[in-house]
C-alpha positions in Angstrom: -29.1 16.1 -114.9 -31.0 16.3 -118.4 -31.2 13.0 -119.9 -31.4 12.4 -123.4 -33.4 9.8 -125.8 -33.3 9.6 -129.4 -35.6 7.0 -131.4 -35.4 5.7 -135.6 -39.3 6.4 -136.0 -42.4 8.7 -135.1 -45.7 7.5 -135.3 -48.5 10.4 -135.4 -51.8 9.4 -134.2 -55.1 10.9 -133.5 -55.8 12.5 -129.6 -59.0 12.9 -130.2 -59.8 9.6 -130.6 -59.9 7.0 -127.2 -56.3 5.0 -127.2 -53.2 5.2 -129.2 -53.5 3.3 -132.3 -50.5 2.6 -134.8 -49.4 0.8 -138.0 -46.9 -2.2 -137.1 -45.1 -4.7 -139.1 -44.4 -8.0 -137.4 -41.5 -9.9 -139.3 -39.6 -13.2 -137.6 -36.8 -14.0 -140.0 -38.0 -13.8 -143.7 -41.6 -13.1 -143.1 -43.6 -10.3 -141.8 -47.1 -9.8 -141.5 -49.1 -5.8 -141.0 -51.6 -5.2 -138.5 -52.8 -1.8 -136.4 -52.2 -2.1 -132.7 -53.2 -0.4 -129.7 -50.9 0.5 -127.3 -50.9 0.2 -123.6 -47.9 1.6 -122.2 -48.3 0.4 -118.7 -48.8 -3.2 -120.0 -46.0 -5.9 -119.3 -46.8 -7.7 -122.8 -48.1 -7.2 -126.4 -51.0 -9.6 -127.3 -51.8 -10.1 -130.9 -54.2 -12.2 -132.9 -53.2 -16.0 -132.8 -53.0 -15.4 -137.0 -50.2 -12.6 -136.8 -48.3 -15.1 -135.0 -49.1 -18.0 -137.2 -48.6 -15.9 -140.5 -45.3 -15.8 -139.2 -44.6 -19.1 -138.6 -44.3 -18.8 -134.8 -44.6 -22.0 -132.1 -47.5 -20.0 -130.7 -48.2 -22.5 -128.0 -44.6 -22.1 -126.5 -44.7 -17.7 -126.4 -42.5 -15.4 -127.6 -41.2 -11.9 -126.2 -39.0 -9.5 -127.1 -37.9 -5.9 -126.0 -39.0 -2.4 -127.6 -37.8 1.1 -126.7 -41.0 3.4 -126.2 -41.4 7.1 -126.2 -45.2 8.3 -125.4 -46.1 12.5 -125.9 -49.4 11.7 -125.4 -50.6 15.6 -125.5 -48.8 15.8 -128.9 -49.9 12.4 -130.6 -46.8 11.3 -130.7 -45.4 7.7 -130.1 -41.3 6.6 -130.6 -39.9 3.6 -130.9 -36.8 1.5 -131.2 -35.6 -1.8 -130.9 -34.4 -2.4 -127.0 -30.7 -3.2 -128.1 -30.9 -0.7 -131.1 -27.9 2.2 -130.5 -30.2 4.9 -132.4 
């Protein structure tokens, strides 16, 4: 049985270049913060700078995690996303 995915946004990036690097906008509540991240999709968490998370206004000391939908054509350069709980 074919299964069937559909994602709000497509990131193009580079494959010649080593890793999978993308634009991402971090927001908690009213304020965000923009950074590039690599991505590591066999990785069980997302690190970021201790700034991004204090530009935010997070309790960095107590950890925060949330889900993400992830799509990976790595031969193609392309990477989807979605939030976890997110219909699309």
């Amino acid at each position: 049985m074919a299964e069937t995915l559909s994602f709000k946004t497509l990131f193009q990036y580079d494959i010649r270049r080593s890793g999978i690097t993308v634009p991402v906008r971090l927001e908690w509540g009213d304020k965000r913060t923009e950074c590039k991240a690599k991505v590591d999709s066999g990785s069980s968490a997302c690190i970021f700078a201790r700034n991004y998370g204090e530009d935010l206004g997070l309790d960095i000391e107590k950890g925060w995690i949330d889900r993400v939908r992830l799509g990976l054509i790595d031969y193609e350069g392309k990477l989807y996303l979605s939030d976890y709980n997110d219909p699309a």
